[in-house]
N, CA and C of each residue as an Amber inpcrd file, in Angstrom:
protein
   588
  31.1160000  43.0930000 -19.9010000  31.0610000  44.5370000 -19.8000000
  29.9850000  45.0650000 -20.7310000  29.8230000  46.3880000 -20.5080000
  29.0160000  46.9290000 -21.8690000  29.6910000  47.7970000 -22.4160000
  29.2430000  47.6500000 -23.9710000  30.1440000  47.7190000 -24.6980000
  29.2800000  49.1730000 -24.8200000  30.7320000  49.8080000 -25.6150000
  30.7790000  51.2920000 -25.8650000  31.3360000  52.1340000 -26.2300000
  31.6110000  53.3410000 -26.1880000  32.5570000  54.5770000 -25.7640000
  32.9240000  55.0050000 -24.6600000  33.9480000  54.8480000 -24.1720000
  33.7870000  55.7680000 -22.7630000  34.5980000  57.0320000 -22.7990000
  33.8640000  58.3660000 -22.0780000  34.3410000  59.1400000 -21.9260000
  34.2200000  59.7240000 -20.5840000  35.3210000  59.8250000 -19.5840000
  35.4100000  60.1510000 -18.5210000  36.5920000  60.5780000 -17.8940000
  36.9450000  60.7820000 -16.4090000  37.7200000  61.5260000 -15.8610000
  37.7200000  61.2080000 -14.8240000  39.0510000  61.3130000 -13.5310000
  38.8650000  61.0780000 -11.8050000  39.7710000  61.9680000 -11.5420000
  39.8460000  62.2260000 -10.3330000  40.4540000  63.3970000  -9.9440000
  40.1630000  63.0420000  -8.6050000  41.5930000  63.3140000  -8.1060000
  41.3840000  62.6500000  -6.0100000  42.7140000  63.3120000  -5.4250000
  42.6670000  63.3610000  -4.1580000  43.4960000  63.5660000  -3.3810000
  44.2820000  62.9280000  -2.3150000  45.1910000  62.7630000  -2.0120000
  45.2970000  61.7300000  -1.4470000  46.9440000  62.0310000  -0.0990000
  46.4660000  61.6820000   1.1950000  47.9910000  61.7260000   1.9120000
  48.6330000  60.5120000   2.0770000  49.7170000  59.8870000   1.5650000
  50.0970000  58.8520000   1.7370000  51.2750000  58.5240000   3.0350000
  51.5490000  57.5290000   3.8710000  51.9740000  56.9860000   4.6270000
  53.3280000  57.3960000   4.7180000  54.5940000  58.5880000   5.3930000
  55.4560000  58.0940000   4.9400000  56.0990000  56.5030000   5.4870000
  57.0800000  56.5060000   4.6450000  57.4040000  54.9000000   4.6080000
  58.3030000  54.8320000   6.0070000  58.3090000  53.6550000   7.0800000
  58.9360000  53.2080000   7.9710000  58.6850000  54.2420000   9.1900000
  57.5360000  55.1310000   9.2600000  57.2830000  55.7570000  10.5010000
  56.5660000  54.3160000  11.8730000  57.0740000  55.0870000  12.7470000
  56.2290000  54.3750000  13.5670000  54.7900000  53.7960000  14.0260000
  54.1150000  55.2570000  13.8870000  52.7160000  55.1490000  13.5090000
  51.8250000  56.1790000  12.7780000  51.7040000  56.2800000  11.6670000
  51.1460000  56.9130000  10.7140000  49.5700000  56.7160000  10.0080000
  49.3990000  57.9420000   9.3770000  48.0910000  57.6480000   8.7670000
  47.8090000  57.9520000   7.1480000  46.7240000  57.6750000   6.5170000
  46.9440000  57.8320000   5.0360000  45.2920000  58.2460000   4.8220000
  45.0870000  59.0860000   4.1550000  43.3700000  59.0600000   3.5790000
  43.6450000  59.3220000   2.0700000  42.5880000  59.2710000   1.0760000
  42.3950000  59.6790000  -0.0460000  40.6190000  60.0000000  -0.0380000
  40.5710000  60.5240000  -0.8220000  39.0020000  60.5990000  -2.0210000
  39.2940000  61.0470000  -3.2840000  38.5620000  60.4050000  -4.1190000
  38.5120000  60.0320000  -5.3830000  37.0100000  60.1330000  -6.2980000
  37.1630000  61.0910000  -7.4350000  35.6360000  61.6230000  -7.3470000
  36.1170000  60.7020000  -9.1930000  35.1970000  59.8590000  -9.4140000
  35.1450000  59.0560000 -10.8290000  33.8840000  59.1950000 -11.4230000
  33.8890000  59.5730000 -12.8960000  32.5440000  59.8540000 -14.0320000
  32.5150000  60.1360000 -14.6890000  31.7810000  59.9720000 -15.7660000
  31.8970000  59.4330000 -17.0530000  31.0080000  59.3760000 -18.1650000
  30.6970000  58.9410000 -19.3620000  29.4850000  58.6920000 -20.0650000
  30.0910000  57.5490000 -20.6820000  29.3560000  56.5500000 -21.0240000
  29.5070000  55.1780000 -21.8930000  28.4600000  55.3380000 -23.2550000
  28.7570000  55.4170000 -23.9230000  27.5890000  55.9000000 -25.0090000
  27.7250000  54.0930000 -25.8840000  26.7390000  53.4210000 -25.5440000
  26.6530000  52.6010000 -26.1130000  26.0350000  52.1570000 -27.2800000
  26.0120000  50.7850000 -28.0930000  24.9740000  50.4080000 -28.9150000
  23.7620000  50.7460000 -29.1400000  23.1600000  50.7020000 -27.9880000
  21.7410000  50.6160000 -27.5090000  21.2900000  51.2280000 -25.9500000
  22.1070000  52.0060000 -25.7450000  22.1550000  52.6470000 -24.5490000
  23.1710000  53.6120000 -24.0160000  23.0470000  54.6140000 -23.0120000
  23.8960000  55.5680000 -22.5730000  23.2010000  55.3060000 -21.1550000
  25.2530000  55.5100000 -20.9540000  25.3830000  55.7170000 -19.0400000
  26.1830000  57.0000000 -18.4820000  25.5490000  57.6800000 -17.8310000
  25.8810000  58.8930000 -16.9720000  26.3520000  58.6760000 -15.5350000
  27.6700000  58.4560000 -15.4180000  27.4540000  58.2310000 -13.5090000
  28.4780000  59.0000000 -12.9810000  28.3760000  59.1000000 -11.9730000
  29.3510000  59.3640000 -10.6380000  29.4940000  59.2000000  -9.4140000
  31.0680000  58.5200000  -9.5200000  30.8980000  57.5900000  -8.1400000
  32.3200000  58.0740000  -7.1960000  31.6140000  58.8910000  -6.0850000
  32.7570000  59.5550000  -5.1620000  33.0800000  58.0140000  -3.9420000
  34.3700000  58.0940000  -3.8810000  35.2380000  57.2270000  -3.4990000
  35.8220000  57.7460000  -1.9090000  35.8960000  57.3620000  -1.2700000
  36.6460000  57.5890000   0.5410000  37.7350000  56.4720000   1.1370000
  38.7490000  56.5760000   1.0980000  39.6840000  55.5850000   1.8170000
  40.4760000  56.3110000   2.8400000  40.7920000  55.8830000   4.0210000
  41.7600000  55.6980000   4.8950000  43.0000000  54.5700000   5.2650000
  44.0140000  55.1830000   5.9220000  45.0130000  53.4130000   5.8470000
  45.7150000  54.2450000   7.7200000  45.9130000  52.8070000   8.7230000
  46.5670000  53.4350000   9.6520000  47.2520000  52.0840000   9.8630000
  48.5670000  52.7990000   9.9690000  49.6550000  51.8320000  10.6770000
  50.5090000  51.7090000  12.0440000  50.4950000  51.1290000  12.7320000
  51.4450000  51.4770000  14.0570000  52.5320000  50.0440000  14.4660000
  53.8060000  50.3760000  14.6350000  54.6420000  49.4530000  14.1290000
  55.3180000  49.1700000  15.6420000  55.8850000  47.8870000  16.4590000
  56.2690000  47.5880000  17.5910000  57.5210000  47.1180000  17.6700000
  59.3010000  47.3450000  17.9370000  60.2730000  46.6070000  17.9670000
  60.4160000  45.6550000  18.5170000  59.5240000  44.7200000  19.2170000
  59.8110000  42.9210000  18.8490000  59.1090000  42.6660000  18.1710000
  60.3770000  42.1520000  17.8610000  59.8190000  40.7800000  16.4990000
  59.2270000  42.2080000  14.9830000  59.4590000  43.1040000  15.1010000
  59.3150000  44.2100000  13.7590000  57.6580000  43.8010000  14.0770000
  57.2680000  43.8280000  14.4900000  55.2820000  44.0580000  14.8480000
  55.3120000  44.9370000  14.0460000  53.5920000  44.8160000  13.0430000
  52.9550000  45.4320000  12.6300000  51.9390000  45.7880000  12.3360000
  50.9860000  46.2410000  12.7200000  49.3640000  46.5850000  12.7830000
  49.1390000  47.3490000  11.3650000  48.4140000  47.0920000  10.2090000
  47.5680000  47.8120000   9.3890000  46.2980000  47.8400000   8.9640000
  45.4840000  48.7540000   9.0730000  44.2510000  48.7340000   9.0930000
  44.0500000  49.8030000   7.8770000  42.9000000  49.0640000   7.4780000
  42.7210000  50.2460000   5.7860000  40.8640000  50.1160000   5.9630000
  40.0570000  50.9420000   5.4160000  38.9330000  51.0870000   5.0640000
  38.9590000  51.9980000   4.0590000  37.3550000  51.1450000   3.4540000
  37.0830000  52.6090000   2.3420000  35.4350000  52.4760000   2.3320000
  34.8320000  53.3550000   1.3930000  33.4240000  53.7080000   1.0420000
  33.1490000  54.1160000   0.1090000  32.5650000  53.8490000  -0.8930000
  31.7870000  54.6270000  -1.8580000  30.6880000  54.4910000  -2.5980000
  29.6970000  55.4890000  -3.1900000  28.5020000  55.2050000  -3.5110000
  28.5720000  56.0680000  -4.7670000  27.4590000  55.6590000  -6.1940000
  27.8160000  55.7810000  -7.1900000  25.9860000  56.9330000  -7.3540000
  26.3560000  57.9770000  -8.9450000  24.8980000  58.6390000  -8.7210000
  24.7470000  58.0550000 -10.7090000  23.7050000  58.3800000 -10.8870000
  23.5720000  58.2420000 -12.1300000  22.8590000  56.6130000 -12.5980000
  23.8540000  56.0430000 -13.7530000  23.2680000  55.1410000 -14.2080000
  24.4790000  54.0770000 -14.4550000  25.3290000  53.3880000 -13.6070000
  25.9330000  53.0030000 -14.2370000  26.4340000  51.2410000 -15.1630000
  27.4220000  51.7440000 -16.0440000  27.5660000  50.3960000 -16.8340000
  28.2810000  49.0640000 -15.6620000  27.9060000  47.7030000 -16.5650000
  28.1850000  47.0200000 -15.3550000  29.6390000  47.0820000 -15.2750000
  30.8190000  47.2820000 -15.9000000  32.6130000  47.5880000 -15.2870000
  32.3730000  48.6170000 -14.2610000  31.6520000  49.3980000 -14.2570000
  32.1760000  50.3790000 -12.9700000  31.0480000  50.0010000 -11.6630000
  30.4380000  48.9540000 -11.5810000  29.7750000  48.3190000 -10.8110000
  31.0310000  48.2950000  -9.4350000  30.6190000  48.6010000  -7.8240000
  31.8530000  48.1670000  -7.0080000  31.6670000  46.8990000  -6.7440000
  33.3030000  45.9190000  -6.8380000  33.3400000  44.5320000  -6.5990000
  34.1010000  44.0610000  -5.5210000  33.0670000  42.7050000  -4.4770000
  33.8090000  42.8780000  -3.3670000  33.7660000  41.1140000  -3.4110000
  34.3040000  40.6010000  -2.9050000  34.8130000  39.1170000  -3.1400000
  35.9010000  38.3140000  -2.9670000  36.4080000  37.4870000  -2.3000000
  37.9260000  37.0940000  -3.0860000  39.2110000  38.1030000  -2.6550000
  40.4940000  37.4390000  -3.0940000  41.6400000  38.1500000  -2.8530000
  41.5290000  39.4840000  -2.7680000  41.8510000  40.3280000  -2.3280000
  41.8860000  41.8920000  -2.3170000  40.9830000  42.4460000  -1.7910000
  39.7370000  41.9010000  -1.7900000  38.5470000  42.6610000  -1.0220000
  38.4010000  41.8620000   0.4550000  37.7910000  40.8310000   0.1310000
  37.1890000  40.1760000   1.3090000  37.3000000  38.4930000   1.3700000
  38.7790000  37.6180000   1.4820000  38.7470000  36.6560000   0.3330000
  38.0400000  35.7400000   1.3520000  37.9240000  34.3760000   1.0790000
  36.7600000  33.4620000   1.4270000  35.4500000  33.1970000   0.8740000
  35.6400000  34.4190000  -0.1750000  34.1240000  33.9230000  -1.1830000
  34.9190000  33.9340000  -2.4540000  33.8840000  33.7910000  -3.4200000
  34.2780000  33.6860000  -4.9190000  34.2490000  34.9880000  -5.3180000
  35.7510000  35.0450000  -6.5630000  36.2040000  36.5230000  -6.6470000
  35.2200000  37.4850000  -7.2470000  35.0030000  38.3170000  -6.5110000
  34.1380000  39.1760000  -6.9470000  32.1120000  38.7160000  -7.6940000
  31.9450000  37.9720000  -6.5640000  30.6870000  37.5660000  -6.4950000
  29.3530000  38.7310000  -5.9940000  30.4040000  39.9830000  -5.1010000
  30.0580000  40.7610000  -4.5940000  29.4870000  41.9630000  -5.2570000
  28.2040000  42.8940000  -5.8840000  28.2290000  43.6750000  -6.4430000
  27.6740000  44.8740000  -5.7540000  27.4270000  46.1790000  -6.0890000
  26.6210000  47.2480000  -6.0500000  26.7050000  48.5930000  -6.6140000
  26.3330000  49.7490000  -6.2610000  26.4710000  50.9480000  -6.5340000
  27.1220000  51.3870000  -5.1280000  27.0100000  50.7440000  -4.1730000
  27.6930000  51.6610000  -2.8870000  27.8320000  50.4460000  -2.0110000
  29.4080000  50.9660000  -1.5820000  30.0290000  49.4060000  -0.5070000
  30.6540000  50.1510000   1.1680000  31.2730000  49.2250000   1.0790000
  31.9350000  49.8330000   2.5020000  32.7360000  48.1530000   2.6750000
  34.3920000  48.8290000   2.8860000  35.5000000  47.3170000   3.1520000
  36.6710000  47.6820000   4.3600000  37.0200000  47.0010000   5.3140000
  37.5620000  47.2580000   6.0570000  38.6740000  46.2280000   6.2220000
  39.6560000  46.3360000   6.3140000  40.5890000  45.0000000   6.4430000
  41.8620000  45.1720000   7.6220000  41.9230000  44.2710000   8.0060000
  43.5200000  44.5120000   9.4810000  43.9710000  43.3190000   8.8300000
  45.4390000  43.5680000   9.2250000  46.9140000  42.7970000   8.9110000
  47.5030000  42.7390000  10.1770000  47.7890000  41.7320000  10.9360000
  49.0460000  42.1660000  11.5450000  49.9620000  40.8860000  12.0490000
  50.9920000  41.4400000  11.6270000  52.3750000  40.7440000  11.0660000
  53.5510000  40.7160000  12.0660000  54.0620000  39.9910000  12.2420000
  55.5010000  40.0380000  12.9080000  56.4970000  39.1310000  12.2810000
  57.5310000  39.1550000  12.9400000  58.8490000  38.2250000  12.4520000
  59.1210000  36.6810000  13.2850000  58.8240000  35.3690000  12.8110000
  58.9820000  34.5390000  13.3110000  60.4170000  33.6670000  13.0550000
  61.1830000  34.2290000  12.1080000  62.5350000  33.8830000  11.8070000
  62.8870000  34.6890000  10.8890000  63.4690000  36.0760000  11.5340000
  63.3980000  36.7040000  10.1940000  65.2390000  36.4870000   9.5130000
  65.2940000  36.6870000   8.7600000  64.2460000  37.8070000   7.2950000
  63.6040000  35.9710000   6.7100000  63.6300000  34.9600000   6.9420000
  62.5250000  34.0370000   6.4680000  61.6640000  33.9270000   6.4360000
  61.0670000  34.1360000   7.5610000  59.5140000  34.0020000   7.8320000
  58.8790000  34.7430000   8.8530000  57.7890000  35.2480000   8.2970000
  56.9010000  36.2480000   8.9860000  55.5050000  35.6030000   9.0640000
  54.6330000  36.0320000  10.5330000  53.7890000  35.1750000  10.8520000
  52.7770000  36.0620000  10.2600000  51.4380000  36.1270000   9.8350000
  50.3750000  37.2750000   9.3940000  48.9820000  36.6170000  10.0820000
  48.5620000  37.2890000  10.4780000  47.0760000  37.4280000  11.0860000
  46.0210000  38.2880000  10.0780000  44.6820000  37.7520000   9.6630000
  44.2750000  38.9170000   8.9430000  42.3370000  38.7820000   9.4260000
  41.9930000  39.9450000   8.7870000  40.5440000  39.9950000   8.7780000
  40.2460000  41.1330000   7.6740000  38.7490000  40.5560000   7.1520000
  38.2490000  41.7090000   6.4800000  36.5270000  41.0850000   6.4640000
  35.9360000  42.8140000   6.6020000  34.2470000  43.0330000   5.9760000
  34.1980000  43.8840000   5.5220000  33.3570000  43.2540000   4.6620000
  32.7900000  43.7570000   3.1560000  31.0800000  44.0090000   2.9180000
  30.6290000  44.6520000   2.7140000  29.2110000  45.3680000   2.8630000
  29.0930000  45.9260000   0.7850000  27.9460000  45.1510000   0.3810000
  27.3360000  45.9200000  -1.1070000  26.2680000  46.3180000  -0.7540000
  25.4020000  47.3310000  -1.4720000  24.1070000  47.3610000  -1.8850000
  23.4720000  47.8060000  -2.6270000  22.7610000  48.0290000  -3.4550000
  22.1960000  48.4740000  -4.4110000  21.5190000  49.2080000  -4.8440000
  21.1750000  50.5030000  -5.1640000  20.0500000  51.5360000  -5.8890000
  19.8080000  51.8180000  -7.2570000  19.1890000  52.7380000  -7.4550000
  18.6740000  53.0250000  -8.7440000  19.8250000  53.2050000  -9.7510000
  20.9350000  53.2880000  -9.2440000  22.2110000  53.5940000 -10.2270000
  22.8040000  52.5690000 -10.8340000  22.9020000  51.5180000  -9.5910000
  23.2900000  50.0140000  -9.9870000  22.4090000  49.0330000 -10.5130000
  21.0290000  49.0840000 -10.5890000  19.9500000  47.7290000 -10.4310000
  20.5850000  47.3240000 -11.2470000  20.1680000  47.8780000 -12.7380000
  19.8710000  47.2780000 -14.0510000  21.2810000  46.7370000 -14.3290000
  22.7250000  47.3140000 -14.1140000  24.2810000  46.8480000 -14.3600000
  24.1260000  45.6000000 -13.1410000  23.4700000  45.2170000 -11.7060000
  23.8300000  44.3550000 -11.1350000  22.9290000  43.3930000 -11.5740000
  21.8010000  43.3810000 -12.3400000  21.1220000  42.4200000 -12.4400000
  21.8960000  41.4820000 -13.9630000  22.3690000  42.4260000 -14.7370000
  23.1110000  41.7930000 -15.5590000  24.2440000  40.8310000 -15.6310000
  25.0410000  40.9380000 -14.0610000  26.3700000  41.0120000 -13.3480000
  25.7950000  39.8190000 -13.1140000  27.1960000  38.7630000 -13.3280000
  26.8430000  37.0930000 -12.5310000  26.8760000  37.4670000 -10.6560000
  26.3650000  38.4250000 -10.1030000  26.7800000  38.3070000  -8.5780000
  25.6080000  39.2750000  -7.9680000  25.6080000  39.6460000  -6.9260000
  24.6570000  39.8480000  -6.0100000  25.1130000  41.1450000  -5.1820000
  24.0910000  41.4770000  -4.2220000  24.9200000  42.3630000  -2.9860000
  24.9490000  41.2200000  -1.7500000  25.9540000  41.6430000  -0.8210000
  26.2020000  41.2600000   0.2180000  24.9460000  40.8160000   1.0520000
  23.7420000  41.8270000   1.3790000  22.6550000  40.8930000   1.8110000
  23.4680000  41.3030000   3.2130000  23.1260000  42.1940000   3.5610000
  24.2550000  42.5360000   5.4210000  25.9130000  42.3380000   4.6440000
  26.3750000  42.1940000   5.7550000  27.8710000  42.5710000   5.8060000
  28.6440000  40.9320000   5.3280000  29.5270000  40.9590000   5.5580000
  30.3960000  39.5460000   5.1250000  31.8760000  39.7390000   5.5650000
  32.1170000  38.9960000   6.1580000  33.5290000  38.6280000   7.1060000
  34.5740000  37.9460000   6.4300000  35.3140000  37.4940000   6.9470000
  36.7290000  36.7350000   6.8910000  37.2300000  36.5280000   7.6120000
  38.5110000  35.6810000   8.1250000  39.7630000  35.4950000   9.1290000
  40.3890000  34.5730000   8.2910000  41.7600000  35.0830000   8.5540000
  42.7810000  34.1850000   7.8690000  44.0280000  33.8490000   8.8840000
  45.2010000  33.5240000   8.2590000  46.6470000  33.0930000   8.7760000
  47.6380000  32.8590000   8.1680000  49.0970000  33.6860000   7.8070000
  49.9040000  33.0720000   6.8110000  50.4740000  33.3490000   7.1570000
  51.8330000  33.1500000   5.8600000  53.4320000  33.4890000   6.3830000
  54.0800000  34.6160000   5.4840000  54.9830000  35.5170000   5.8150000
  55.0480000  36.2300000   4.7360000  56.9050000  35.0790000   4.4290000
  57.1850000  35.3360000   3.3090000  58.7780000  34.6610000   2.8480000
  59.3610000  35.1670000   2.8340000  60.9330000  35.3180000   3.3560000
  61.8890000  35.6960000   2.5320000  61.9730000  37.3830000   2.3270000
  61.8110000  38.2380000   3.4370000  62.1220000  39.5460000   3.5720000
  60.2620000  39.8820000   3.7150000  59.6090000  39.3740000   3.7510000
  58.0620000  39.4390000   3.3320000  57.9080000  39.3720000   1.6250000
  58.3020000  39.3480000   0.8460000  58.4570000  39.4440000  -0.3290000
  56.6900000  38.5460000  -1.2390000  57.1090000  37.0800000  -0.8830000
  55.9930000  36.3660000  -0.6210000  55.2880000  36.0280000   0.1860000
  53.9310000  36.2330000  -0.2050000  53.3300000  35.9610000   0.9180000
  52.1030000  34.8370000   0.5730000  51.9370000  33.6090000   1.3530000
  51.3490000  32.9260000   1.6780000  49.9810000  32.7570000   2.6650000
  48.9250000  32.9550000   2.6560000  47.5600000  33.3960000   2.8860000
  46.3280000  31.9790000   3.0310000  46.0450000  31.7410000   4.1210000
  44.3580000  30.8370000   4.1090000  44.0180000  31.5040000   5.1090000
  42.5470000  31.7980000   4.0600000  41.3240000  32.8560000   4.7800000
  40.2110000  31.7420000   4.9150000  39.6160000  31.8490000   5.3480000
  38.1000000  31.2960000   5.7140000  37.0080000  32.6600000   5.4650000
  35.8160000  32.7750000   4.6040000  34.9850000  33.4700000   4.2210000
  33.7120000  32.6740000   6.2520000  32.8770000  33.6830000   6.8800000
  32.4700000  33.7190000   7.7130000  31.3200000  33.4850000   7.2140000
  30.2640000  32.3550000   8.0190000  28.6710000  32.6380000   7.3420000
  28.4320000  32.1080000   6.2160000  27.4280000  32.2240000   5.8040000
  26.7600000  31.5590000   4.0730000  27.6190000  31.8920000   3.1010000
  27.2520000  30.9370000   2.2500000  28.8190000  30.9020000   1.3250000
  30.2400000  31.1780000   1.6900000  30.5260000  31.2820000   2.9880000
  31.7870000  31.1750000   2.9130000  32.6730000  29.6340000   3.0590000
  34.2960000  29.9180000   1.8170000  34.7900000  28.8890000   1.9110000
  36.3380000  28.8520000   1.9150000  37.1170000  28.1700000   1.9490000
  38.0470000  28.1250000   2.3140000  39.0240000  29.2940000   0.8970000
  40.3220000  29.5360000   1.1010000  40.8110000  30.2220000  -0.1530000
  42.5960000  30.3240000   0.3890000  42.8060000  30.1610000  -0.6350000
  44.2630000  30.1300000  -0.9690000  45.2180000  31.2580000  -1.3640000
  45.5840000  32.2750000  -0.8620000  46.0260000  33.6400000  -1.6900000
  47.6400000  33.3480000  -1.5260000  48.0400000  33.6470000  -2.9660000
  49.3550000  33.7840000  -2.9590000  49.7280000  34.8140000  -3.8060000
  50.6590000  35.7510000  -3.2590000  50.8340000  36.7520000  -3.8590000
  52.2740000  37.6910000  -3.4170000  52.6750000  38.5640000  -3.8100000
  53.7900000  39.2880000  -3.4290000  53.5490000  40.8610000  -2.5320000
  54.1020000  41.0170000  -1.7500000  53.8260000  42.5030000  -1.1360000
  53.4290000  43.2240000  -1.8280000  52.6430000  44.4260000  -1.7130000
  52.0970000  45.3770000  -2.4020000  53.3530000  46.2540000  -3.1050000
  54.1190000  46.6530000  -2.3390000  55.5600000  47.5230000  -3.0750000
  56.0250000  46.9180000  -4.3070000  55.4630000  45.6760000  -4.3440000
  56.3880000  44.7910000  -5.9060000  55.1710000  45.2430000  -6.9020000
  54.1270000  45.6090000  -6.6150000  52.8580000  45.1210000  -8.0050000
  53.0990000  46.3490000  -9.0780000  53.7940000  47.7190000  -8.5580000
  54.2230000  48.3120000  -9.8820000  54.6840000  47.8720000 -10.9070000
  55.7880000  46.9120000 -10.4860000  56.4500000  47.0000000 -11.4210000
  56.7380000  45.1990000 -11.8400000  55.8760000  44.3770000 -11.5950000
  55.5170000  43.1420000 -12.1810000  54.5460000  42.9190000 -13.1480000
C-alpha cells in the first residue's frame, strides 16, 4: 500500500432485494474520495461506483437464477489500495487473486443453482467477466501494483455443489484464455460473512 494519512468519505444509495421474492431486482451507487497525504506524496481521488443484482427463482427443484454487475471509474490520482481489483474468488476466479488492476472496471457474474438432494446438496452453475483499464488516475498506483489490466475482457465457467441447506459451498472454475487456470473456491453463502 502507500503509506499515509487517509482522509475520506462514501456515501451511496442503494435498493436491496427483498428476501425470498420470486423475481426481484437490486441497484446501488456509491460515490468514494479521499486524500492520502503521504511521506513523499499526496493523492486526491474519486471513484463513483454502479452495481445492479437480478434474481428470478423457479419451484422445481427451488431453481435459481442470479445475475449481478457493476462499473466504476476513478478521477484524480489514486493510491495503489484504492486501485479496482479483479482476479480470483469474488471477482472473476480462474486467475490469480487479484492479478487484475485499474482505475475503471466493469464485472458481471450469473449463478444458477438448484436442489439435487435437498437440503444436502445443491447443484451450481457459474460464470463471470471481468474487464480493467487504466488512465491517468491509475498509471503510476498500477505500475507499482504486482498486476496488470485485463488487456480486453476475461471470462470464467465453473460447477459446484452447494452443502447442507447451501450453507457450504464447493466451487471449480476454469479462468477462459491466457492465463487462465484451474481454482478451487470454498466458502460459505454470502448471508453467513457478517457475522464470521
Amino acid at each position: 500500500i502507500d503509506r499515509g494519512t487517509l482522509f475520506g468519505a462514501t456515501v451511496g444509495a442503494r435498493r436491496t432485494i427483498p428476501a425470498d421474492v420470486a423475481s426481484g431486482w437490486g441497484a446501488g451507487v456509491t460515490l468514494d474520495g479521499g486524500r492520502l497525504d503521504g511521506e513523499d506524496a499526496t493523492w486526491d481521488f474519486v471513484r463513483p461506483v454502479v452495481d445492479a443484482q437480478w434474481v428470478r427463482r423457479w419451484a422445481p427443484r427451488d431453481a435459481l437464477l442470479e445475475v449481478e454487475g457493476g462499473a466504476g471509474t476513478a478521477w484524480g490520482d489514486l493510491p495503489r489500495q484504492k486501485l479496482f481489483l479483479l482476479g480470483g474468488r469474488g471477482t472473476v476466479p480462474g486467475y490469480d487473486f487479484r492479478s487484475f488492476g485499474g482505475d475503471r472496471f466493469a464485472l458481471a457474474r450469473a449463478t444458477l443453482s438448484a436442489d439435487l438432494a435437498a437440503p444436502w446438496l445443491r447443484g451450481r452453475l457459474l460464470g463471470a467477466v471481468g474487464w480493467t483499464d487504466v488512465g491517468a488516475a491509475g498509471d503510476h498506483a498500477l505500475a507499482a501494483w504486482p498486476g496488470r489490466t485485463t488487456d480486453g475482457g476475461r471470462a470464467s465457467l465453473g460447477a459446484g455443489l452447494g452443502i447442507f441447506y447451501d450453507i457450504v459451498r464447493v466451487d471449480l472454475a476454469r479462468g477462459l484464455g491466457r492465463d487462465g487456470r484451474w481454482e478451487l473456491v470454498v466458502e460459505t453463502r454470502p448471508t453467513f460473512w457478517d457475522f464470521l
